[in-house]
Every structure is written in C-alpha cells, then in structure tokens.
SETI-894519 format. One record per residue (C-alpha): residue in one letter; chain; x, y, z negated. Coordinates in Angstrom, 1 decimal, always signed. Layout:
<nuros>
NURO  zavex  doke      px      py      pz
NURO      a     A       X       Y       Z
...
</nuros>
This chain:
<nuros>
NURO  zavex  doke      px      py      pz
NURO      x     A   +38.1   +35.9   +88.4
NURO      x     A   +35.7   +38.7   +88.6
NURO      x     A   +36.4   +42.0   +90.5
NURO      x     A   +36.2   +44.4   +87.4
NURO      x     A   +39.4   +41.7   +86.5
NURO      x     A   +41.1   +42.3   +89.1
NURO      x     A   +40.5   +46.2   +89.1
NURO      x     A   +42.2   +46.0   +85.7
NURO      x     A   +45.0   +44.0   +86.9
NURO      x     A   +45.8   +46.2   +90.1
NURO      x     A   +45.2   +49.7   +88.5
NURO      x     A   +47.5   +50.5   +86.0
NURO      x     A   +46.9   +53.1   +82.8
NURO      x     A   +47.1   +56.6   +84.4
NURO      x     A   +49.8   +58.0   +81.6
NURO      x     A   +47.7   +60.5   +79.5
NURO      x     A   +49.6   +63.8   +78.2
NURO      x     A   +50.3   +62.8   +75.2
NURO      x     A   +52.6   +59.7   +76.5
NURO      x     A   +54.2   +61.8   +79.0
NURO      x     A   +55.1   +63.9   +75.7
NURO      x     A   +56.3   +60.7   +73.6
NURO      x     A   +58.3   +59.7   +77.1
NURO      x     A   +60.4   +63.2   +76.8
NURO      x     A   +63.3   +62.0   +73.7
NURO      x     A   +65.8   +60.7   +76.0
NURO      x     A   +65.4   +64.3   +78.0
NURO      x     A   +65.3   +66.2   +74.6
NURO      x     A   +68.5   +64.3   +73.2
NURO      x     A   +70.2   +64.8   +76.7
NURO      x     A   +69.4   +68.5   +76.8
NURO      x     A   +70.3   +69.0   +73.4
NURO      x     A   +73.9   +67.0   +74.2
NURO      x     A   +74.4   +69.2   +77.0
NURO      x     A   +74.3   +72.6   +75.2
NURO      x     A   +76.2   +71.7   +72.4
NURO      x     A   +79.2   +70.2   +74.7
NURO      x     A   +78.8   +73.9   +76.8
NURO      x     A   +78.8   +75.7   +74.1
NURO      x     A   +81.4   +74.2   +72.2
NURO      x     A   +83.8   +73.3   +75.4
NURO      x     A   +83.4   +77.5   +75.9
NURO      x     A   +82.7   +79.5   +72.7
NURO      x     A   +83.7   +82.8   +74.3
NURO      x     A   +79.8   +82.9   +76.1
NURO      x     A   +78.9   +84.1   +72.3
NURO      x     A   +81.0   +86.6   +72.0
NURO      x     A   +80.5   +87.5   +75.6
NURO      x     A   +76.7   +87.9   +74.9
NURO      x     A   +76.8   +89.8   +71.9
NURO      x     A   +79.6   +92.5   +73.2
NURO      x     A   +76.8   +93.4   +75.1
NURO      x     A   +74.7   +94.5   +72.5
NURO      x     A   +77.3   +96.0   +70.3
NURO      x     A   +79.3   +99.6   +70.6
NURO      x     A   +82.2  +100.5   +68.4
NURO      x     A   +80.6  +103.7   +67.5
NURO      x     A   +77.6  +102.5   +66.8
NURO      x     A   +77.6   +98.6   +66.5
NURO      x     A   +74.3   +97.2   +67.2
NURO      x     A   +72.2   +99.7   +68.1
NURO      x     A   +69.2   +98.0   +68.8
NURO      x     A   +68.4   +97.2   +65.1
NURO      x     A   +67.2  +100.6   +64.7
NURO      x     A   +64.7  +100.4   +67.2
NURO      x     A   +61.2  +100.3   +65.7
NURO      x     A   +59.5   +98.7   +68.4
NURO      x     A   +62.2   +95.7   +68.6
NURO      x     A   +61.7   +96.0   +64.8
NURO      x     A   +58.0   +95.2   +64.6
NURO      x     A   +58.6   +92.6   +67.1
NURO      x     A   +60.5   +91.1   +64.5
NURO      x     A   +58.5   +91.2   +62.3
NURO      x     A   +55.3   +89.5   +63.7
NURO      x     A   +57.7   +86.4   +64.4
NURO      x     A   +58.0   +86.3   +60.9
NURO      x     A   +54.5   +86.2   +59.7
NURO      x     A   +53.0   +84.1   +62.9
NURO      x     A   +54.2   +81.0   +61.3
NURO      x     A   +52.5   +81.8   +57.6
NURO      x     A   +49.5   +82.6   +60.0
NURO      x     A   +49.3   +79.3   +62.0
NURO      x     A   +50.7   +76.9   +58.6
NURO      x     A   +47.7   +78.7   +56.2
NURO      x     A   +44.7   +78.2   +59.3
NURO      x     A   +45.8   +74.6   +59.9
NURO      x     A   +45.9   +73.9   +55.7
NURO      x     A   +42.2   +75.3   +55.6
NURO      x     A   +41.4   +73.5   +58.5
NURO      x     A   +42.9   +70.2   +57.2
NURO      x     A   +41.2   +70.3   +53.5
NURO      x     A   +37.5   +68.5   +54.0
NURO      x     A   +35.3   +71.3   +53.8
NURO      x     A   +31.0   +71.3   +54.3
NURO      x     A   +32.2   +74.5   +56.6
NURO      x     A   +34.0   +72.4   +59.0
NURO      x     A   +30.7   +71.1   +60.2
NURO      x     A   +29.8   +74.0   +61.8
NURO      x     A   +32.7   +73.9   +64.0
NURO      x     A   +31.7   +72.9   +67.7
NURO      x     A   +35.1   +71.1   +68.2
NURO      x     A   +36.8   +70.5   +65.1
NURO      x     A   +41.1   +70.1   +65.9
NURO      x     A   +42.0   +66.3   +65.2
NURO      x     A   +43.9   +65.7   +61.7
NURO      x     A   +46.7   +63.9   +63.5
NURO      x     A   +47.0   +67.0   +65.6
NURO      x     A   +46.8   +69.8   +62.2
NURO      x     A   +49.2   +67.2   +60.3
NURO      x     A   +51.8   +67.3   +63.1
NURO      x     A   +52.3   +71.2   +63.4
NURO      x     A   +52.5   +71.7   +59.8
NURO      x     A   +54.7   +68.2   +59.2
NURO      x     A   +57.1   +70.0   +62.5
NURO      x     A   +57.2   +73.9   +61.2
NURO      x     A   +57.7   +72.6   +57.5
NURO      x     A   +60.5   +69.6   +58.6
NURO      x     A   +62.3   +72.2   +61.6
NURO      x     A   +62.2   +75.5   +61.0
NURO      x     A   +61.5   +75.6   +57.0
NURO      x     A   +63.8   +72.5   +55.7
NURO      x     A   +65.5   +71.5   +58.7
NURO      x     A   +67.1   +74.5   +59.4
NURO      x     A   +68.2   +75.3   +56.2
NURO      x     A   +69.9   +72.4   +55.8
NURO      x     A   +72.0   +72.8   +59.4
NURO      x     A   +72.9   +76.5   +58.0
NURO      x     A   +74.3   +75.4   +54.3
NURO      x     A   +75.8   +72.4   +56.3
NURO      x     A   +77.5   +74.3   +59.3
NURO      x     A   +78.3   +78.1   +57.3
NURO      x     A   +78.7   +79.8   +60.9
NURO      x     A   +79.1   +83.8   +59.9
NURO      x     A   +76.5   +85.7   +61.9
NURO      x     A   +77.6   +88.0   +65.1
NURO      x     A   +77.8   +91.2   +62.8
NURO      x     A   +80.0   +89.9   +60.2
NURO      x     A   +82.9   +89.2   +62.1
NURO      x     A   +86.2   +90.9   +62.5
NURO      x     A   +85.0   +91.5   +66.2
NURO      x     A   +82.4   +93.9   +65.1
NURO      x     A   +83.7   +95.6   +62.3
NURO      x     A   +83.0   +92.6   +60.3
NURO      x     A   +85.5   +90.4   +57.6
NURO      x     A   +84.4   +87.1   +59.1
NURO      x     A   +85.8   +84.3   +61.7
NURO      x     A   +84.1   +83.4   +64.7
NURO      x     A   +83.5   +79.8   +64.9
NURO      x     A   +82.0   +77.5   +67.4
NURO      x     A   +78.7   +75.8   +67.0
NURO      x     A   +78.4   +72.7   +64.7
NURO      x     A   +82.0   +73.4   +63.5
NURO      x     A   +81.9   +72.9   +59.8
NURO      x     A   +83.1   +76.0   +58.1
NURO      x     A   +83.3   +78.3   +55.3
NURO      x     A   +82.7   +82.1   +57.0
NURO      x     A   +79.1   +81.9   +55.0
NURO      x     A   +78.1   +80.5   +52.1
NURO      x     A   +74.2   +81.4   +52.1
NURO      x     A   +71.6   +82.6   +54.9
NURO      x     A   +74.0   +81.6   +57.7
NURO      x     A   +74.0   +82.3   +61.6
NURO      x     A   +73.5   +78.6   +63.1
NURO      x     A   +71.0   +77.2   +63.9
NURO      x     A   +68.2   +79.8   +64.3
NURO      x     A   +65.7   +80.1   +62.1
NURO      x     A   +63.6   +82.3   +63.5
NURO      x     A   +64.2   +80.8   +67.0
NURO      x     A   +63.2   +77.5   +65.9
NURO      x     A   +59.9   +79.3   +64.4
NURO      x     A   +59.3   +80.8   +68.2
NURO      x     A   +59.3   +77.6   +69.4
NURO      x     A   +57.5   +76.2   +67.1
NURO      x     A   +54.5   +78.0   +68.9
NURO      x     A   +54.7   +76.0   +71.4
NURO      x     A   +53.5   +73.1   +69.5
NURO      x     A   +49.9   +74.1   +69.4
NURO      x     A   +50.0   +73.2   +72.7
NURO      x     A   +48.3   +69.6   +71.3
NURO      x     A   +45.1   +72.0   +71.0
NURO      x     A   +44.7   +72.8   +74.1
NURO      x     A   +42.7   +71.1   +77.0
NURO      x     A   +45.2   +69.1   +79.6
NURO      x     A   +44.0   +71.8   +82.0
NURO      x     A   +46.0   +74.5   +81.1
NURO      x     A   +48.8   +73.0   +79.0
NURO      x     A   +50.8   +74.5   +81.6
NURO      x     A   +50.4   +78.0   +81.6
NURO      x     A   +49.7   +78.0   +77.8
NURO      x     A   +53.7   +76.7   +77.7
NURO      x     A   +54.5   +79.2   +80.5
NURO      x     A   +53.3   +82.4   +78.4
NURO      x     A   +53.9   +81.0   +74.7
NURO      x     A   +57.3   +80.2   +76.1
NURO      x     A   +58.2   +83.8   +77.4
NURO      x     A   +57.2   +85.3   +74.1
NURO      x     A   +58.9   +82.4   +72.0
NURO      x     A   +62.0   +82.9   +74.2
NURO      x     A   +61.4   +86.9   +73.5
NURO      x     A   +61.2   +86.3   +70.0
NURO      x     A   +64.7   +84.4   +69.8
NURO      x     A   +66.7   +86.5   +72.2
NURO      x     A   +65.4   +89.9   +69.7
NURO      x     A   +67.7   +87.8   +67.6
NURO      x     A   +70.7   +88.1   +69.6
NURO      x     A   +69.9   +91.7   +70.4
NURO      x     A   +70.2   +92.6   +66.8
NURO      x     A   +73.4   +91.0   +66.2
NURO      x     A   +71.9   +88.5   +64.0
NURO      x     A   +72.9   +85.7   +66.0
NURO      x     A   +75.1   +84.1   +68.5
NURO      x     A   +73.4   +82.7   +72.1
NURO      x     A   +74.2   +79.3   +70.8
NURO      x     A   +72.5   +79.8   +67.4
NURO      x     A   +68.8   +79.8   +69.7
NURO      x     A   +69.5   +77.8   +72.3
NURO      x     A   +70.7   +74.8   +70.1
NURO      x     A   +68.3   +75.7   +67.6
NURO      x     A   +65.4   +75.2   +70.5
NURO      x     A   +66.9   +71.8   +71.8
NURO      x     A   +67.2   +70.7   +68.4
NURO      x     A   +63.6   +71.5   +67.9
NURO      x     A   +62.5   +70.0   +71.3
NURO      x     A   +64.0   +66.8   +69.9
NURO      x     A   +61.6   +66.8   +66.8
NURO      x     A   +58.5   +67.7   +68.4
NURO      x     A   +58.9   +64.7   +70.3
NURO      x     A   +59.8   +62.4   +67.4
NURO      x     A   +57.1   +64.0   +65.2
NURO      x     A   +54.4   +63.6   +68.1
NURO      x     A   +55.7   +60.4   +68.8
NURO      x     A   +54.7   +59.3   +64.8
NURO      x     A   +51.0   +61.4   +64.6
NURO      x     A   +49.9   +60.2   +68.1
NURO      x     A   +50.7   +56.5   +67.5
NURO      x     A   +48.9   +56.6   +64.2
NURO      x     A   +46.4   +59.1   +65.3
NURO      x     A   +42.9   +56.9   +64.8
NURO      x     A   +44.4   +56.3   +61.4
NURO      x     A   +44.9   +59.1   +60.5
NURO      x     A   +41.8   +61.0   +61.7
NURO      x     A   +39.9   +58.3   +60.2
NURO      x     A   +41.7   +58.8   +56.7
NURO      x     A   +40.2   +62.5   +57.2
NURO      x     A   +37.0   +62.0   +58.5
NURO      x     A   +35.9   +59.4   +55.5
NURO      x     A   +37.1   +62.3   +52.8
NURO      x     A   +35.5   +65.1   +54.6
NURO      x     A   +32.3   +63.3   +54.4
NURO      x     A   +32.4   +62.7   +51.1
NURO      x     A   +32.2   +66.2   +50.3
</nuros>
C-alpha cells in the first residue's frame, strides 16, 4: 500500500458548504416543529404583537407611512427582479460567453424552482388550505373576523388569507442566492440579506397585515424547502449543468 493510499484512507472529505447545507433538514424540520407547537400552545403572542401596532382611534397607523410604504413595495418587485435575471441567465445565449463567471444552471434552476414552489404556489396553497383572517379583520380591531391559531383549518377567509406569509416567505427567499456567492463570505452575505429579509417580514406585522406567526412559520417553512430543493439540484448538479452547457453551445 502506497502512501498517497493511506493519505486517502486517514483523511477524510473536508464537508464542503453545500453538504453542510443538505445536512440542515433535520434542524429545519425541528425548528419549524418548534414554532408551530409555540405558537399554537400560546396564540395570545399574536394578538399581543399586533396590539402594539394598532390604536382604537386610529387602527394601524403605520400603513400610512410612506417610507414603510415604499419599503413594501420594493419586497414586492425584488422577487420579479431576481426570477426574470435568473430566466435570461438560464436560456443559452451567444451573450453568456462574455460572462467572466457564468452562475451554474443547477444553481439558477434551484432559486427559480424555490421562489416559484414556496412563495408563489406553496404559499397559496397553505393560505386557501388554512383561511386564517388577517390581524385587521378581526373583531379585535374593528374587524368582523375570528382570531384563529396557526395551521387551524378555518373559514374567517375565503381568498388572499393571513397564514403563512407570502411576502415573508419572498424575503427569505433572498437568502437563497446565497449559492452565488464565494464560501468566503456566505456569512455576512446571510447576516445583512437576513436583517433586511427579516425587515421586510416584520413591515408585515407593522401594517396589520399579518400575525407574528404568519412570518415566523412562513420562514421555517421555507427553511425546510431550501434545503430539500438544494438537496435535489446539488446532487444532480453535473447533470444538470451539463444538460445546459451542450444547448448553450449549440447556439
């Protein structure tokens, strides 16, 4: 037996960072078990939340603020932003050759596959499933509605519902592009991302639009596809950028 065989035998595969990231389900289904059970063993921690942001005279002041307004806003069209520069990344193009480092297909597929299965369909469906009235409908604040825990199935709403948060889960989804960026600061791109994601999905609670539960639950349940969509692109990645690479040069 040669030295470079015993080498192999006696060091093991340093874990790159994208099997640390398919290691994390049993933390993401764990973490998204433990907010539901909170959540749902006390419900009064939305109301408690939200009174904060409401005044009888005045209800929820804060969606008449234009700053928190715009702020809104650009949450909404980040998402269209990211989804239509990934598409024209993705389609084989002669222009794509002039691009020093070229973002992997497995890597484009996987953020468009996550914000079109989590907060476009996925979503949806937990809304028209769940029909949780939203903070500013209920009797509580001058609404008709019935306040209702998380995942209880009910019928306060029949379209456009409170839980989960849409536009919480599209925050997050920002966090996703961390597969673009080099190892080296993966960390502080989560760190910052993550302050404005979590900014983005708390401006939601502000405005009475949803409950604290609606955004936390809607980022665990995210959390939990990231890592079972990353799990699926990474494992098939040389496929998959292979499948790309032979139609791009074809063009």
């Amino acid at each position: 037996m040669s030295v470079t065989d015993l080498n192999r035998i006696q060091k093991p595969r340093t874990k790159t960072v994208e099997d640390k990231a398919r290691d994390l389900l049993p933390q993401a289904l764990i973490l998204l078990g433990f907010v539901s059970v909170i959540f749902a063993a006390v419900p009064e921690l939305d109301l408690i939340v939200s009174r904060f942001f409401w005044e009888p005279t005045v209800g929820f002041g804060f969606t008449k603020d234009s700053f928190l307004i715009a702020f809104r806003d650009a949450n909404r069209v980040l998402p269209w932003v990211v989804v239509g520069i990934a598409i024209a990344l993705l389609i084989p193009s002669p222009f794509l050759r002039y691009l020093k480092n070229p973002p992997a297909p497995h890597k484009l597929l996987f953020v468009l596959t996550f914000f079109a299965a989590g907060p476009g369909l996925g979503v949806h469906l937990i809304k028209m499933l769940v029909g949780r009235a939203r903070p500013k409908a209920l009797e509580e604040f001058g609404g008709s509605a019935l306040f209702t825990p998380p995942w209880e199935l009910t019928d306060q709403c029949v379209r456009n519902c409170s839980f989960i948060s849409g536009e919480a889960a599209s925050g997050f989804a920002l966090l996703t592009l961390v597969v673009f960026v080099n190892p080296r600061y993966s960390t502080r791109y989560l760190a910052a991302v993550g302050i404005i994601a979590a900014a983005f999905s708390l401006n939601r609670v502000v405005f009475g639009a949803h409950f604290l539960s609606d955004v936390v639950i809607a980022w665990s349940v995210m959390f939990v596809l990231a890592v079972l969509l990353w799990r699926l692109f990474s494992q098939n990645a040389p496929q998959i950028d292979a499948l790309f690479t032979s139609e791009a040069r074809r063009t």
